[in-house]
C-alpha positions, 0 to 999 in steps of 0.5 A: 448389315452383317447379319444379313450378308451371313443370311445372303450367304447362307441362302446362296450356299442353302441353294446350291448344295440342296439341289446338286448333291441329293439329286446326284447322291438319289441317282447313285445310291450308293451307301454309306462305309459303315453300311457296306462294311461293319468293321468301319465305325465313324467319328461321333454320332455320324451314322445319325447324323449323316443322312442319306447316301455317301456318293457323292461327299456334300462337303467335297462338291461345295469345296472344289468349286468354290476353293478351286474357281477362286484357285484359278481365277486368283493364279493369273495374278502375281500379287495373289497367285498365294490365295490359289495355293491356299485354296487348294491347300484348303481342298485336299483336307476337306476331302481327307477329313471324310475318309479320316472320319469314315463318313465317305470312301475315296471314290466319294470324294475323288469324283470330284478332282477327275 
């Protein structure tokens, strides 16, 4: 039973960010900071392992909507309003590891929240 939930989830969250974001990241091409600046140097093995465009980040377009949907719809409730801050506490460091890491400029990751 646990395995499978995990696989469900894996499925689910598999087919939502394999769709939107390579469509979005084909149609802006827009290159990756240490391509348009070769003073930037990426943490670890990123210019290997992060594949294809940089706009926009794959990890702010799953965070925002999945922390930010259960952000609003736990504010309307007194007794878990405290599970919407975390969420968007949970927001803003996904979007800041990008750029602390060098994987994403600022406008990659804050498209998202305008």
């Amino acid at each position: 039973m646990d395995i499978e939930y995990l696989l469900f989830l894996q499925n689910f969250r598999n087919s939502i960010h394999d769709v939107l974001t390579p469509l979005i990241k084909l149609s802006a091409c827009v290159y990756r900071p240490w391509i348009r600046d070769s003073r930037i140097l990426p943490a670890g093995d990123s210019v290997t392992t992060a594949t294809g465009y940089s706009f926009p980040s794959g990890h702010t377009t799953t965070a925002g909507p999945l922390a930010g949907g259960t952000a609003v719809g736990t504010w309307e409730n007194k007794r878990t309003r405290f599970i919407s801050v975390i969420m968007v506490l949970f927001i803003l460091p996904t979007g800041f590891s990008r750029n602390y890491l060098g994987v994403h400029t600022p406008q990659d990751v804050l498209w998202r929240f305008c």
